[in-house]
N, C-alpha and C positions, 0 to 999 in steps of 0.2 A: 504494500500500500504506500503510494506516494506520498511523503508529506506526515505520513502518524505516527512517528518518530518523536515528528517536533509538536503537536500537537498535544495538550494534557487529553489523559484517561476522560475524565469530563466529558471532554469536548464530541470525541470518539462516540460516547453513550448516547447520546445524544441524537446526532449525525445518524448511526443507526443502531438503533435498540439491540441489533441482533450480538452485536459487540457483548453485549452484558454478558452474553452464553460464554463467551472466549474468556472473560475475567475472572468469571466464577471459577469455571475449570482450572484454571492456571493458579488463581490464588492472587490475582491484581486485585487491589483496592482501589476500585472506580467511585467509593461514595465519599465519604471522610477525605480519600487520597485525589480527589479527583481534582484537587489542580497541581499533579505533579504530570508532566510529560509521560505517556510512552516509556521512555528511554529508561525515566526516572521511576516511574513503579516497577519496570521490569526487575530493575536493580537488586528494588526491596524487595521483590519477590523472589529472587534468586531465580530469574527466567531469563530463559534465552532473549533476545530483544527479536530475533530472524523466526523464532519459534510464535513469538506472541505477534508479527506481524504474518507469516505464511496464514494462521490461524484466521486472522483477522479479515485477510481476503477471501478464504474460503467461503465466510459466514457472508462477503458482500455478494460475491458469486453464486451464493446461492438461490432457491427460486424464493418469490414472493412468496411472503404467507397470505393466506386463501383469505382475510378480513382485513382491511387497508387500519396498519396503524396510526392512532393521533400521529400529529403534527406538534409536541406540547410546547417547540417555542415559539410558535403561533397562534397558540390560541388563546383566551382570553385568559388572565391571571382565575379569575373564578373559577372557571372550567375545570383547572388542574388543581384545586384546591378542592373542585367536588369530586374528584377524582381519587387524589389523595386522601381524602376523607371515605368515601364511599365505598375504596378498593382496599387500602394498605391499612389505615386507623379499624376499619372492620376485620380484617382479618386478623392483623395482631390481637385486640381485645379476645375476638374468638378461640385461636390456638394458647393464648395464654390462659384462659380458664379450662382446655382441656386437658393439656401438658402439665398442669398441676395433679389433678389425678392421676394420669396414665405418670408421673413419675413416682407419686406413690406407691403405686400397684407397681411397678419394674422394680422399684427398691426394696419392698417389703419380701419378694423370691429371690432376688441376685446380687445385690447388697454385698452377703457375705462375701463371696466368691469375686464380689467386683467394687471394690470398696471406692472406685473412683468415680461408682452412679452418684454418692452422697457430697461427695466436690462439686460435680455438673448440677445436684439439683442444689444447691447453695446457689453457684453464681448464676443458674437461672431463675432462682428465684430473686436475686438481688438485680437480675435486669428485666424480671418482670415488673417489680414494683416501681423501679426509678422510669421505665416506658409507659406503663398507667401513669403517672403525674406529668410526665412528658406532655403526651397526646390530649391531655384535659389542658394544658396553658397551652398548645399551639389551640383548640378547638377552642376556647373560651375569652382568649387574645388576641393572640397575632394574627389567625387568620382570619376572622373578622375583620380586621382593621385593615388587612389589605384589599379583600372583597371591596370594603366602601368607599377607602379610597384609589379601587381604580373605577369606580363605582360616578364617583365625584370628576375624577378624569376625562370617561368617559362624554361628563354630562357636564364638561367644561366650566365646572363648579370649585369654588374653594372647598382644596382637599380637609378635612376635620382633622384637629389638631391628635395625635396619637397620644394616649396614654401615657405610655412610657420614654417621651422625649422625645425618638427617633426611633423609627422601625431597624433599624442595625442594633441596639441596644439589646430587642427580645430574639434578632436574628444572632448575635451574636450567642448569646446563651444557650437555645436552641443549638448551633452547631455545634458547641463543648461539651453538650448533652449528648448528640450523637458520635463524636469523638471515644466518651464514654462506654457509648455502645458497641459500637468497634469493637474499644480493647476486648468487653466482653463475651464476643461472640468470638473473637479473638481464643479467648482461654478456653470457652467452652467445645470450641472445635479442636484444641491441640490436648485435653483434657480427655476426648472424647475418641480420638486416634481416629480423627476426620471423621466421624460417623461412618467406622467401619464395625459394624457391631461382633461380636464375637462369635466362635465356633458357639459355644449353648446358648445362644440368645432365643428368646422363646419370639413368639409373635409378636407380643406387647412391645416386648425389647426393640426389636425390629421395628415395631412400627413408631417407638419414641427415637429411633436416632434418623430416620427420615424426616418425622415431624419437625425435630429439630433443624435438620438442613435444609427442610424447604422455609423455616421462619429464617432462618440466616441472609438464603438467596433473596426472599422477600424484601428484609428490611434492609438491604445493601440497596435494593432497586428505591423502595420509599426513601430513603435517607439521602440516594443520588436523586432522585425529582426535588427533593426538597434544599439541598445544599449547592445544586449546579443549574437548580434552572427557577423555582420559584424564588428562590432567596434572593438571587441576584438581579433580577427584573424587576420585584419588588422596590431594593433600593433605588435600583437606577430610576423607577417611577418616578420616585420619593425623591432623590435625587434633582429631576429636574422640574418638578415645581416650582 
């Protein structure tokens, strides 16, 4: 691929979604990492640079998928915030009140024999509870305040004064929140020996270290819409009022 080298991870996601698939796999941080280069995540990741761009063309060359994807730097700041709301904020709340049980019920059979389920359900419990207070101030704050004010843009109105100063103020917070998250899905996947479950894993087993890697894959994508494409449009909004 011409040119994605110099390009940040970000910018790539963006450009074409299908990129997401090539980052997961390899282990790029496209959301938290997404303004480092190409060159530069590869690094961190210990990846070939020739490996994660062959990859990368593979996925442009490939055929259309059968339902035309958004446009989301096109489309209205709302849009992607009912989106982000309706898609990513629904589903985390969901898989996090099921993976409570289903890690009960895994810990309470394999526990003994795998003493490192009671590590993983520690630190996912401690990123379940800090992502529930997360997603109630982005739903109860800042995203309202951007709805209205492009709301007010829109309708070539003076923009309402925001609550807290400057929308960089609650954007900033928000992103060292998901920073946080990161690291934790971070540990819970090097914890977890990638969500390779083991020779006796029963079903349940099995079906908690998928659960788990599809909320990882998930909140990589919500965290990258929210740190590389609403966040920054936002300000720039804000910005040129």
């Amino acid at each position: 691929m011409s040119g994605a080298t110099e390009k940040t991870v970000g910018e790539l996601a963006l450009e074409n979604p299908a990129a997401t698939r090539v980052f997961e796999k390899l282990g790029i941080d496209y959301c938290c990492g997404g303004g480092k280069t190409l060159a530069q995540a590869c690094q961190a990741a210990r990846v070939s640079i020739d490996e994660a761009t062959a990859a990368l063309a593979a996925v442009s060359a490939g055929a259309a998928p059968a339902a035309p994807l958004r446009n989301w730097p096109a489309e209205p700041l709302s849009e992607l915030v009912a989106h982000i709301l309706s898609t990513h904020h629904v589903y985390t709340r969901r898989e996090i009140a099921r993976l409570g049980p289903l890690f009960d019920k895994v810990c309470a059979v394999h526990e003994k024999n795998h003493p490192e389920l009671s590590r993983l359900r520690d630190t996912f419990g401690g990123l379940a509870g800090e992502l529930t207070a997360h997603l109630m101030k982005e739903e109860m704050a800042l995203f309202p305040y951007i709805v209205r004010m492009e709301e007010a843009v829109v309708a070539k109105q003076p923009v309402p004064p925001p609550p807290f100063g400057t929308v960089r103020d609650p954007v900033a917070a928000m992103m060292h929140e998901h920073d946080a998250a990161g690291s934790a899905l971070r540990s819970m996947r090097e914890i977890a020996s990638g969500y390779t479950a083991p020779p006796d894993a029963c079903a349940s087993f099995q079906t908690l270290y998928r659960a788990l890697a599809a909320l990882e894959a998930d909140l990589h994508h919500h965290i990258h819409l929210e740190n590389n494409l609403l966040f920054p449009r936002a300000i720039e909004m804000e910005r040129a009022q």
